[in-house]
N, CA, C and O atoms as a GROMACS GRO file, in nm:
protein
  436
    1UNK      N    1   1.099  -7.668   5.756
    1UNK     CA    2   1.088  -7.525   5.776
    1UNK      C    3   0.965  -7.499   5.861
    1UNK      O    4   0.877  -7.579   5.828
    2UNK      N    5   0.923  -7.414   5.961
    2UNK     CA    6   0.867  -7.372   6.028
    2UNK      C    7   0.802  -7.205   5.968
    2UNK      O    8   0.847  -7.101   5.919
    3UNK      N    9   0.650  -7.275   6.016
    3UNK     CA   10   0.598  -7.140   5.976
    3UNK      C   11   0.655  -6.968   6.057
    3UNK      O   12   0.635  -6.854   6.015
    4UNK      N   13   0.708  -7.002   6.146
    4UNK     CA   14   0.774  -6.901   6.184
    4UNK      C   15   0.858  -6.786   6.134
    4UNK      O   16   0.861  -6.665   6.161
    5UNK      N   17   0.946  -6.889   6.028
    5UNK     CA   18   0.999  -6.803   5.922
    5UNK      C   19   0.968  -6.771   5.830
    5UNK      O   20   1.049  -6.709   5.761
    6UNK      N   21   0.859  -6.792   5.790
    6UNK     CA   22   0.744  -6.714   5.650
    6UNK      C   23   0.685  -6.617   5.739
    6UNK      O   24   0.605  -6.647   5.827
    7UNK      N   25   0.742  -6.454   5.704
    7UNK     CA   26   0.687  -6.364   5.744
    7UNK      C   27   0.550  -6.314   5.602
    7UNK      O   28   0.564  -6.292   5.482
    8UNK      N   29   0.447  -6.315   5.679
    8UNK     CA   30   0.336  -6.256   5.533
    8UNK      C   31   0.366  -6.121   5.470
    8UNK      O   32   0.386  -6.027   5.547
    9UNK      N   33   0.370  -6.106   5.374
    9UNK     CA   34   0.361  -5.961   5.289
    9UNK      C   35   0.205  -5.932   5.250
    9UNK      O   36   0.131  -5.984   5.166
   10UNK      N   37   0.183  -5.817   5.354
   10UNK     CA   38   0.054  -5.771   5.345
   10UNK      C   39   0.063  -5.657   5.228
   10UNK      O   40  -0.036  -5.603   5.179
   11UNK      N   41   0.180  -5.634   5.195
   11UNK     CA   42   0.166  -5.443   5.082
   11UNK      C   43   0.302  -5.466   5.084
   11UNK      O   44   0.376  -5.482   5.181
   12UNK      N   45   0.336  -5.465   4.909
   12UNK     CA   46   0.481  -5.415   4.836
   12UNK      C   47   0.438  -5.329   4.746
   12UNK      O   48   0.320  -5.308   4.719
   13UNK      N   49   0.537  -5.274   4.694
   13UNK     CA   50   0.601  -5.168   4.601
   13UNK      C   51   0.466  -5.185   4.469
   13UNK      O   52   0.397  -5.089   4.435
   14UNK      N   53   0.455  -5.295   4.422
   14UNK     CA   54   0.392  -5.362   4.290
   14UNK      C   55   0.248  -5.423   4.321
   14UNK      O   56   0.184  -5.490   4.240
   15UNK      N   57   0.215  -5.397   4.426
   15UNK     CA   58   0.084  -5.482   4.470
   15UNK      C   59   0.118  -5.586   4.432
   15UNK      O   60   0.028  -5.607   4.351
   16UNK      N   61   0.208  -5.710   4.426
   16UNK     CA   62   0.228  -5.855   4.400
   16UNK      C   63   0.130  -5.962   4.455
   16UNK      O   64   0.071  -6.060   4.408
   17UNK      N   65   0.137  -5.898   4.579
   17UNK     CA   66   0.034  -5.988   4.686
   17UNK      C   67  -0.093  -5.954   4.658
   17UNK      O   68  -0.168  -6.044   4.695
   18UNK      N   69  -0.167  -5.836   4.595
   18UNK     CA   70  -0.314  -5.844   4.535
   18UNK      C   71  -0.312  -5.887   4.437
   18UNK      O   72  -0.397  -5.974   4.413
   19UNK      N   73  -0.247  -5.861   4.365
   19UNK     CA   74  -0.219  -5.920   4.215
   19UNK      C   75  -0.238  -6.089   4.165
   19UNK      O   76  -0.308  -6.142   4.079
   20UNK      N   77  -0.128  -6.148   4.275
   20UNK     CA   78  -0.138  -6.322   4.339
   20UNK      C   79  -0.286  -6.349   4.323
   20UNK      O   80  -0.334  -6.428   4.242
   21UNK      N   81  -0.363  -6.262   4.425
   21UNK     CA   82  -0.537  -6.317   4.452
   21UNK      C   83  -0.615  -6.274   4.367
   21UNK      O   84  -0.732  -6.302   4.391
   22UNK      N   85  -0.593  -6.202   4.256
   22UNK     CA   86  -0.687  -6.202   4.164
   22UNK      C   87  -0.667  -6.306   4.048
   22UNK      O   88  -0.749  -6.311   3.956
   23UNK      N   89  -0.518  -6.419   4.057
   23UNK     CA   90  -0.476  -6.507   3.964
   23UNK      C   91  -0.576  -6.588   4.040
   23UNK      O   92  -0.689  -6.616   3.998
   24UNK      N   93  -0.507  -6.634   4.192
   24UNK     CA   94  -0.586  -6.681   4.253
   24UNK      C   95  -0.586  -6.693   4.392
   24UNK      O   96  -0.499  -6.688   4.478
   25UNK      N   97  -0.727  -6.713   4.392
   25UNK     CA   98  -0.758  -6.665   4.600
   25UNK      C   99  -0.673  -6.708   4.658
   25UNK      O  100  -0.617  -6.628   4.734
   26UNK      N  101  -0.615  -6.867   4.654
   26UNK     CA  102  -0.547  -6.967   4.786
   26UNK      C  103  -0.417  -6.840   4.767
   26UNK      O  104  -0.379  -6.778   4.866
   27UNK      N  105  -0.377  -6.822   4.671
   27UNK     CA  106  -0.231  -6.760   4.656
   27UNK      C  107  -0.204  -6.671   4.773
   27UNK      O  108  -0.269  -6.566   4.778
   28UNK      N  109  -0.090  -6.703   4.896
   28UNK     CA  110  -0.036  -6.619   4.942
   28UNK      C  111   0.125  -6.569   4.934
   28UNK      O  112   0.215  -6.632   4.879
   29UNK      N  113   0.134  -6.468   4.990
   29UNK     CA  114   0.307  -6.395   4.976
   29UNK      C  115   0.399  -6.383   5.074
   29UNK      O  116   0.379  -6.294   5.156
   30UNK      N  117   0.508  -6.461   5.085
   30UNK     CA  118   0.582  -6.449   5.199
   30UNK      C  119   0.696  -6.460   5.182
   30UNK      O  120   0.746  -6.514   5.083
   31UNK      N  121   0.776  -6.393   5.308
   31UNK     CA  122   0.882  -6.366   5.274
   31UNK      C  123   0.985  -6.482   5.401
   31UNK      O  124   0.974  -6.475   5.524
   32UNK      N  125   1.058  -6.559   5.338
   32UNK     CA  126   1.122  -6.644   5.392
   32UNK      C  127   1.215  -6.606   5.490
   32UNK      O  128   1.326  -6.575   5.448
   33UNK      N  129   1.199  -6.602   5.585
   33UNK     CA  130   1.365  -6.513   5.697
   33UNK      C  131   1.446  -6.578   5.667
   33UNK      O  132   1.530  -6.532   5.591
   34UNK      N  133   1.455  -6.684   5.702
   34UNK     CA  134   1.550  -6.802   5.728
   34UNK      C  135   1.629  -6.826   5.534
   34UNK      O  136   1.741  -6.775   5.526
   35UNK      N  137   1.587  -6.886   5.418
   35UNK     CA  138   1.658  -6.803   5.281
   35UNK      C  139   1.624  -6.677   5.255
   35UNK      O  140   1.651  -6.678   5.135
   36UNK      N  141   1.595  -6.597   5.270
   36UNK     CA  142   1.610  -6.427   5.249
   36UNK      C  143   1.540  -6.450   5.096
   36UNK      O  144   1.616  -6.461   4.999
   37UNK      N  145   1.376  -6.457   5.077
   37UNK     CA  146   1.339  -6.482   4.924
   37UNK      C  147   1.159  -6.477   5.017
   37UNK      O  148   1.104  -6.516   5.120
   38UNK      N  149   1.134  -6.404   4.897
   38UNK     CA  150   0.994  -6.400   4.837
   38UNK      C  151   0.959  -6.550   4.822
   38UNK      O  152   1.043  -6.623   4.770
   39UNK      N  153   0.847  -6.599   4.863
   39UNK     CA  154   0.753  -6.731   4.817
   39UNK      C  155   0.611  -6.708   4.789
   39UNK      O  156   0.549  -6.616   4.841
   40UNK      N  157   0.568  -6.778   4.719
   40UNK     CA  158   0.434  -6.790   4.683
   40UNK      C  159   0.400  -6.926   4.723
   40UNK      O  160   0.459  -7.026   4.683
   41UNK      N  161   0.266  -6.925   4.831
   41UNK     CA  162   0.184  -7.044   4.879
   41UNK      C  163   0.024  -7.054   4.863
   41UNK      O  164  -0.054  -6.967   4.902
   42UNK      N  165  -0.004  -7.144   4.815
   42UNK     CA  166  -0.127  -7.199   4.833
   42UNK      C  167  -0.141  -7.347   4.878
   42UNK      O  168  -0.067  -7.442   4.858
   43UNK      N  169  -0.297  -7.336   4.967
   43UNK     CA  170  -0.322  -7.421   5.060
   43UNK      C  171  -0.208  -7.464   5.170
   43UNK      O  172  -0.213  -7.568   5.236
   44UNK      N  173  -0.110  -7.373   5.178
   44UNK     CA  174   0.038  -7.392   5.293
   44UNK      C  175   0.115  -7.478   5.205
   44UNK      O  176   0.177  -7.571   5.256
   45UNK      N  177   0.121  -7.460   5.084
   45UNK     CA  178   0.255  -7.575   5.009
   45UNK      C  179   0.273  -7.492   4.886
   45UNK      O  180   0.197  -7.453   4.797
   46UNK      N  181   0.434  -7.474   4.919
   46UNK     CA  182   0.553  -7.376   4.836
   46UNK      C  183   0.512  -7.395   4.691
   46UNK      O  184   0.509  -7.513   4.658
   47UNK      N  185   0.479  -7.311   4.599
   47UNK     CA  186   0.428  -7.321   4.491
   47UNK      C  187   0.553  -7.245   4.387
   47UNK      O  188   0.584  -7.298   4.280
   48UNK      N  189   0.614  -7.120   4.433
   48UNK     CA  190   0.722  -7.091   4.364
   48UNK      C  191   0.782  -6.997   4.473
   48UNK      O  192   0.730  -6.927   4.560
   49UNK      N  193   0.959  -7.028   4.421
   49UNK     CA  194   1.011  -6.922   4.504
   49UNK      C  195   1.069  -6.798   4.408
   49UNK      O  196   1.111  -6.806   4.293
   50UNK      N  197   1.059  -6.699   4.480
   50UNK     CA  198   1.098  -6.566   4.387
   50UNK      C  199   1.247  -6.533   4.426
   50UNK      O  200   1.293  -6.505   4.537
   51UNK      N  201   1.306  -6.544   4.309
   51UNK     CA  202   1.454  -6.525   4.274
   51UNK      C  203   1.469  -6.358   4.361
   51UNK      O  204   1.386  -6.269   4.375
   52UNK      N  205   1.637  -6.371   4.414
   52UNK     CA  206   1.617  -6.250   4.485
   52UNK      C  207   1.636  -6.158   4.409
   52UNK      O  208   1.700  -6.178   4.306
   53UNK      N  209   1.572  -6.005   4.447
   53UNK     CA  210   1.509  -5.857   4.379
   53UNK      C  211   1.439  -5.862   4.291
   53UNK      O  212   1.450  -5.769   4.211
   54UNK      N  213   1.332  -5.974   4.262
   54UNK     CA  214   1.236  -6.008   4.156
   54UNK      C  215   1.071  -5.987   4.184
   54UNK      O  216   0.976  -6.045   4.131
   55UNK      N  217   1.072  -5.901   4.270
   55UNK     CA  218   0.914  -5.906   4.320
   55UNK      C  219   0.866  -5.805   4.238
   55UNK      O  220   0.858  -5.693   4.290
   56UNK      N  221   0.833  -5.817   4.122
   56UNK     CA  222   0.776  -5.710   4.031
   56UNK      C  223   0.701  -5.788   3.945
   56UNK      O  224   0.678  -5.905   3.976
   57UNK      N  225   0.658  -5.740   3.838
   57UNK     CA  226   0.548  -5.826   3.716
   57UNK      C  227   0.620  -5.935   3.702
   57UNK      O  228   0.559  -6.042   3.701
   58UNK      N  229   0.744  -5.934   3.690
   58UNK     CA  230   0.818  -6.097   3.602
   58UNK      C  231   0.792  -6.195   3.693
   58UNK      O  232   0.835  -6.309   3.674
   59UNK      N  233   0.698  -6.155   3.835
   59UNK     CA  234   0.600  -6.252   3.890
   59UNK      C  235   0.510  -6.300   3.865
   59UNK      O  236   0.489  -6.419   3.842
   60UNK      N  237   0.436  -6.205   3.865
   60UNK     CA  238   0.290  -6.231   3.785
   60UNK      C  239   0.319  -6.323   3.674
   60UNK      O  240   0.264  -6.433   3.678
   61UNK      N  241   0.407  -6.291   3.565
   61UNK     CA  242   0.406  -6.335   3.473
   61UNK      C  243   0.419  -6.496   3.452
   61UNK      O  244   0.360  -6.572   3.375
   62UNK      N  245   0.533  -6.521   3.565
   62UNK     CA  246   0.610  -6.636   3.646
   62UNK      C  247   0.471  -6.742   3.615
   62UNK      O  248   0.436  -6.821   3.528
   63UNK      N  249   0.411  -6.680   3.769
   63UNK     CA  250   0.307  -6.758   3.828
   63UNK      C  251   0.181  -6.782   3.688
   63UNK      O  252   0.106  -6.879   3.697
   64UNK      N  253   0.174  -6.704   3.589
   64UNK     CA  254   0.063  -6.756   3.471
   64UNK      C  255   0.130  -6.847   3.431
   64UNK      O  256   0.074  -6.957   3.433
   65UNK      N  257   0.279  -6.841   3.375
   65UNK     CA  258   0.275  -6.930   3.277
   65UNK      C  259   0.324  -7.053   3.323
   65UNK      O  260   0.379  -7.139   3.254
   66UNK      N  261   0.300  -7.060   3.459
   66UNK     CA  262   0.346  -7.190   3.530
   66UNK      C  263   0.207  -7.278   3.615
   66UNK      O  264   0.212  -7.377   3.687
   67UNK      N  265   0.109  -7.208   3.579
   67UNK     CA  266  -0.020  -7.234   3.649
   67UNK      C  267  -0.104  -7.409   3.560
   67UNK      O  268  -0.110  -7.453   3.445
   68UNK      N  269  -0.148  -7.451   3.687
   68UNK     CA  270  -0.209  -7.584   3.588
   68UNK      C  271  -0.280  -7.611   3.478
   68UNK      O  272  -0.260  -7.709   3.405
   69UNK      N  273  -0.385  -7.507   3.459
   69UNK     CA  274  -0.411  -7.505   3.347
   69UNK      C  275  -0.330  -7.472   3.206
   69UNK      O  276  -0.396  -7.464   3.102
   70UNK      N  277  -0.222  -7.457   3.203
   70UNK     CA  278  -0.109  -7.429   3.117
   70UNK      C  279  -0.037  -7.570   3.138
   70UNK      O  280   0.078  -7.577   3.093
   71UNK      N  281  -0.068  -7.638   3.176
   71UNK     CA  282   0.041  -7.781   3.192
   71UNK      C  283   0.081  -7.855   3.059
   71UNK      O  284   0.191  -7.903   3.030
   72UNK      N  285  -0.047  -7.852   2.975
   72UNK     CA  286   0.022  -7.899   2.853
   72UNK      C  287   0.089  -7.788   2.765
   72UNK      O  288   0.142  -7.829   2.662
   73UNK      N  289   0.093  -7.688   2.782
   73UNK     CA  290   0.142  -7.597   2.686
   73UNK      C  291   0.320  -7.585   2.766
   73UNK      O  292   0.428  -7.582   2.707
   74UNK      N  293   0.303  -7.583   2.861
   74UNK     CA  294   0.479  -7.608   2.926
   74UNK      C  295   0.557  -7.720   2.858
   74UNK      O  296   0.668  -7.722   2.804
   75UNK      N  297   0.442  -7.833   2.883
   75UNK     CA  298   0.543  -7.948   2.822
   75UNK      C  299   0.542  -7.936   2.694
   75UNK      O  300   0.604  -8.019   2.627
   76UNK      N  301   0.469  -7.827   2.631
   76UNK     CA  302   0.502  -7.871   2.481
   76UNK      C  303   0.665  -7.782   2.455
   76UNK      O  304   0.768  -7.811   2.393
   77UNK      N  305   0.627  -7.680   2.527
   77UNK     CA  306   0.768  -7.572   2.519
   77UNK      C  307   0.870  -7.659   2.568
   77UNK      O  308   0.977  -7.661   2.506
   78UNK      N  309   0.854  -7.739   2.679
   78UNK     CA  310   0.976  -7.808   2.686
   78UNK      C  311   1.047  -7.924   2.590
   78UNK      O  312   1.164  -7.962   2.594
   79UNK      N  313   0.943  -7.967   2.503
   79UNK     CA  314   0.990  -8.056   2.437
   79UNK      C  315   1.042  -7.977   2.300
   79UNK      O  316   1.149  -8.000   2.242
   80UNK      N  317   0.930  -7.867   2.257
   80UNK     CA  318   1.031  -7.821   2.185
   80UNK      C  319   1.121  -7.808   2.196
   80UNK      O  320   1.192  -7.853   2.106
   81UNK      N  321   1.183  -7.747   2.302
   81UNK     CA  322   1.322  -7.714   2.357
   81UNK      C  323   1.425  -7.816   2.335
   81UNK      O  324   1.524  -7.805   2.262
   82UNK      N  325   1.392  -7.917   2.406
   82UNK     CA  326   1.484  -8.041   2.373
   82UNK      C  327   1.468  -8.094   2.248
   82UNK      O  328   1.539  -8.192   2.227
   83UNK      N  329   1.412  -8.067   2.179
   83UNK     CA  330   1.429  -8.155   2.024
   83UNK      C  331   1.536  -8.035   1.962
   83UNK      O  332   1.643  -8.069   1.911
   84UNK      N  333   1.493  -7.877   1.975
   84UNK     CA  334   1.616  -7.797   1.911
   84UNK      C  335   1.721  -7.800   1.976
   84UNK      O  336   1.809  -7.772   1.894
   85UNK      N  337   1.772  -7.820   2.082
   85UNK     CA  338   1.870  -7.875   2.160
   85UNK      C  339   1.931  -7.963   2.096
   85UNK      O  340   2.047  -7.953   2.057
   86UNK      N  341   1.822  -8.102   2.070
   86UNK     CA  342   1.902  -8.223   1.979
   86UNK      C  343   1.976  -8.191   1.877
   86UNK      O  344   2.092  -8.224   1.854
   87UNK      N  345   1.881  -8.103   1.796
   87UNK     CA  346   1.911  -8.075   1.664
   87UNK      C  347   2.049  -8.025   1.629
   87UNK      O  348   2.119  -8.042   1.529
   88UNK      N  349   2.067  -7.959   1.742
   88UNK     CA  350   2.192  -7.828   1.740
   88UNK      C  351   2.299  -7.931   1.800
   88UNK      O  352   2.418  -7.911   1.772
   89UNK      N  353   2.270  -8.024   1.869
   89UNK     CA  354   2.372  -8.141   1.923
   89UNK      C  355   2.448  -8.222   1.800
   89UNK      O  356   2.569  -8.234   1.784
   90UNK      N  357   2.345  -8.272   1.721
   90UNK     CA  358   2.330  -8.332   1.588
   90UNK      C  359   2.409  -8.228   1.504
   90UNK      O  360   2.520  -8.277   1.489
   91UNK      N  361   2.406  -8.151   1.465
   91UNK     CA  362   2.473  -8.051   1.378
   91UNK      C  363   2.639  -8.007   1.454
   91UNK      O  364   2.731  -7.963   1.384
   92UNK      N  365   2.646  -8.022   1.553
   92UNK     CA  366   2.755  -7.985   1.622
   92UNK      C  367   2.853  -8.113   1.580
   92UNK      O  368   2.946  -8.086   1.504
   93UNK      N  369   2.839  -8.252   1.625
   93UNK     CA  370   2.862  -8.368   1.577
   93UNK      C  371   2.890  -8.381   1.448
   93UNK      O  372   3.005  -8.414   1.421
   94UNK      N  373   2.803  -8.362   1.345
   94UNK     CA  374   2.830  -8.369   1.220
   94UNK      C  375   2.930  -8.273   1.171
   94UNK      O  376   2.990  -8.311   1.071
   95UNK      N  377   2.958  -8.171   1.212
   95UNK     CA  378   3.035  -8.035   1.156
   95UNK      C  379   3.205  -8.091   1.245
   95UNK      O  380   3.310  -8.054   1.194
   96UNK      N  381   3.205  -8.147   1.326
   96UNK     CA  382   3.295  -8.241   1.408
   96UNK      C  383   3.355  -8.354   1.324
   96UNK      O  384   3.473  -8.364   1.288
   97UNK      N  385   3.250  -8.438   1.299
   97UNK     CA  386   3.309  -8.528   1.216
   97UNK      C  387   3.331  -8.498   1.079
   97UNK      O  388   3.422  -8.557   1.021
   98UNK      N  389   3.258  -8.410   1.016
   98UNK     CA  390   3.341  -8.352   0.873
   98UNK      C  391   3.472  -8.298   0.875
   98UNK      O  392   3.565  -8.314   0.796
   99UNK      N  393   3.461  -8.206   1.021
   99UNK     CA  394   3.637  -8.154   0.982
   99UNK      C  395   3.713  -8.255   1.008
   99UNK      O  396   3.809  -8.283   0.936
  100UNK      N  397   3.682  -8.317   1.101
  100UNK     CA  398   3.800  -8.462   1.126
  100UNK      C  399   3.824  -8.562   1.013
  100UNK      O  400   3.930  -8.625   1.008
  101UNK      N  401   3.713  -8.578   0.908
  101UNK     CA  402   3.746  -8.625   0.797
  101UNK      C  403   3.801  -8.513   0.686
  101UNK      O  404   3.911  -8.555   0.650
  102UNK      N  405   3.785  -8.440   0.646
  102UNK     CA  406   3.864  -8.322   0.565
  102UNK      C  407   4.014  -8.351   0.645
  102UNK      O  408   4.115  -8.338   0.575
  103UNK      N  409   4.029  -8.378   0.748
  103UNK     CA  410   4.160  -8.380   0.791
  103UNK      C  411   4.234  -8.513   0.747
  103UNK      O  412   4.328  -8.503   0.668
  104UNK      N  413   4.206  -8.604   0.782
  104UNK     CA  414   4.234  -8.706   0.744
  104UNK      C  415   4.236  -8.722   0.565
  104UNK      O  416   4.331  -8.794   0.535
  105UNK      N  417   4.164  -8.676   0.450
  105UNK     CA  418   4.167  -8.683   0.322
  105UNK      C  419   4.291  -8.590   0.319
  105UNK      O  420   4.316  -8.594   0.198
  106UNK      N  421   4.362  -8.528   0.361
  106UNK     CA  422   4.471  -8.400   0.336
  106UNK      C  423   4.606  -8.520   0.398
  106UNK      O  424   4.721  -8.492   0.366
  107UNK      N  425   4.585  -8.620   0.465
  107UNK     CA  426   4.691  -8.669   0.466
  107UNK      C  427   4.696  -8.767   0.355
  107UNK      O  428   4.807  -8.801   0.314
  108UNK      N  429   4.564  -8.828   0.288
  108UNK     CA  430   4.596  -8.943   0.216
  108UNK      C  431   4.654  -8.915   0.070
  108UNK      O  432   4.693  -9.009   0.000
  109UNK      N  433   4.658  -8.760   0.020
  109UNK     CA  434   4.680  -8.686  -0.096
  109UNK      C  435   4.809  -8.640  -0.084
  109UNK      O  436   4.858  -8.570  -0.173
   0.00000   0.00000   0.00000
């Protein structure tokens, strides 16, 4: 991609782009021509892209809870995630193989 098609957003609707530099300075706002989407860059390398009609707080919010100093608290959410995932996998399975056995005891009677 060519910087050509990152047009800068100097002023939106939400102040997003002041908002960005008070998270933090490098943070800039641009708007991609070429996919039609909001990006956020620092030091010139794509840091997040903004889902389209999303340039409002659920940015801000985006960009905190995805920021490095939060790195271990992501992975902990993610692992929670996947262990209740398991869990609910595990319970799905078991509730599977009970009815398939309840089925099978109804023929041996």
């Amino acid at each position: 991609m060519t910087r050509a098609e990152l047009i800068p957003v100097r002023q939106d609707l939400y102040s997003i782009g002041e908002r960005l530099k008070e998270i933090d300075g490098r943070y800039e706002l641009y708007f991609n021509a070429k996919l039609k989407r909001y990006e956020i860059h620092a030091s010139g390398a794509l840091q997040l892209a903004v889902p389209a009609g999303e340039l409002d707080a659920r940015v801000i919010a985006r960009v905190r809870e995805t920021r490095i100093e939060r790195a271990d608290a992501v992975l902990e959410e993610i692992e929670r995630a996947c262990r209740a995932a398991e869990r609910e996998r595990e319970r799905a399975v078991l509730q599977r193989a009970g009815a398939a056995l309840s089925d099978k005891e109804e023929l041996c009677w």
